[in-house]
N, C-alpha and C positions, 0 to 999 in steps of 0.2 A: 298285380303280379309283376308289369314291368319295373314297377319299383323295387320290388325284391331284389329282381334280376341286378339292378343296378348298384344295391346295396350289398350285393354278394362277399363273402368273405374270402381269404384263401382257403381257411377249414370249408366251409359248406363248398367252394369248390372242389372240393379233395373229397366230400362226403358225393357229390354230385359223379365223381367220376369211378369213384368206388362204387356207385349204385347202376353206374352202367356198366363198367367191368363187370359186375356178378350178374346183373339181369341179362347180358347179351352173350350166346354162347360162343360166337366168333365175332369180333368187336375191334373194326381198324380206324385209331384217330390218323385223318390224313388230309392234306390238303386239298380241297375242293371234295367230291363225293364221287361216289364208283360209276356214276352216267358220266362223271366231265372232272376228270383228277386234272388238278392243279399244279401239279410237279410230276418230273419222269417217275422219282424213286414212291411215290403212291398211284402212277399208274401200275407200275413194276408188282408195286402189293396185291391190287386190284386184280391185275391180269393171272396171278398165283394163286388167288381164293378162287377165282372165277374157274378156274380151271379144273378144280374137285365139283362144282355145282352143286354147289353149297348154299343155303340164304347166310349173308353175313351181314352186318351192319356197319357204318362207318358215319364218323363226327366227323365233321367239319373246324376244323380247327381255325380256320381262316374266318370263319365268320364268330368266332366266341374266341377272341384273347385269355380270357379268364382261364378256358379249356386249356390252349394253346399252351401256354406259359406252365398250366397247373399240372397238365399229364406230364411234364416231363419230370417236374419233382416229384409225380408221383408215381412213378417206373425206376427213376432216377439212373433216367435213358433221357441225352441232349438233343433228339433231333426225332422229327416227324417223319413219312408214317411211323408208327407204334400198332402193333399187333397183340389183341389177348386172345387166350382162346382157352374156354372154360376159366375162366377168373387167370389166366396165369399170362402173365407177360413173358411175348416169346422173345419182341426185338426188332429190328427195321427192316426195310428192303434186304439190306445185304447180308441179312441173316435168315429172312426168308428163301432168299435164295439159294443160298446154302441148304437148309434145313428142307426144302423142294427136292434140290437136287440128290439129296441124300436116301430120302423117302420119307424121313422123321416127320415133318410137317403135315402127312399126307397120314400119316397112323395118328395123330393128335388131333387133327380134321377129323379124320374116320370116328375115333374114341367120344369125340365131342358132337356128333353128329348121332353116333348111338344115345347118347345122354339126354337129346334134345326129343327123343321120343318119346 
């Protein structure tokens, strides 16, 4: 299996992060993980999910280059965190915050949050 891992493609990476986009119903790639974020702008994300109480999931981008490099060509959005929620890429930090302050994020939470029952 590790070898797989190592023999990895950019396709089967891109298949690898398409299968987590659609299995996870709010899904943040971000640096370090939502116990010990690794940058301000993915505690920033972190601290915005956490605040609907919600279960959300979150990659580590920092420990998988492959991911790292791969979700952004496949958002084709250049910078971490990355946000999906029900398959749809919303956007980074400073468009969650936006989209927080607005309420939008918080009815796409809600909608996705009905879905997951």
């Amino acid at each position: 299996m590790a070898d797989d891992f190592l023999q990895e493609t950019p396709d089967s990476t891109q298949n690898r992060i398409k299968n987590l986009v659609e299995e996870k119903p709010v899904l943040l790639f971000m640096k370090g993980n939502k116990l010990f974020p690794q940058c301000g702008f993915s505690n920033t994300a972190v601290q915005i999910l956490e605040s609907f109480k919600i279960d959300f999931e979150t990659v580590d981008v920092l420990s998988d280059d492959k991911i790292r490099e791969g979700v952004k060509l496949y958002s084709q959005w250049p910078t971490i965190p990355q946000l999906y929620v029900a398959g749809e890429f919303i956007g980074g930090s400073d468009i969650m915050i936006e989209m927080y302050q607005s309420g939008e994020l918080g009815e796409m939470i809600e909608k996705a949050k009905a879905d997951m029952v």
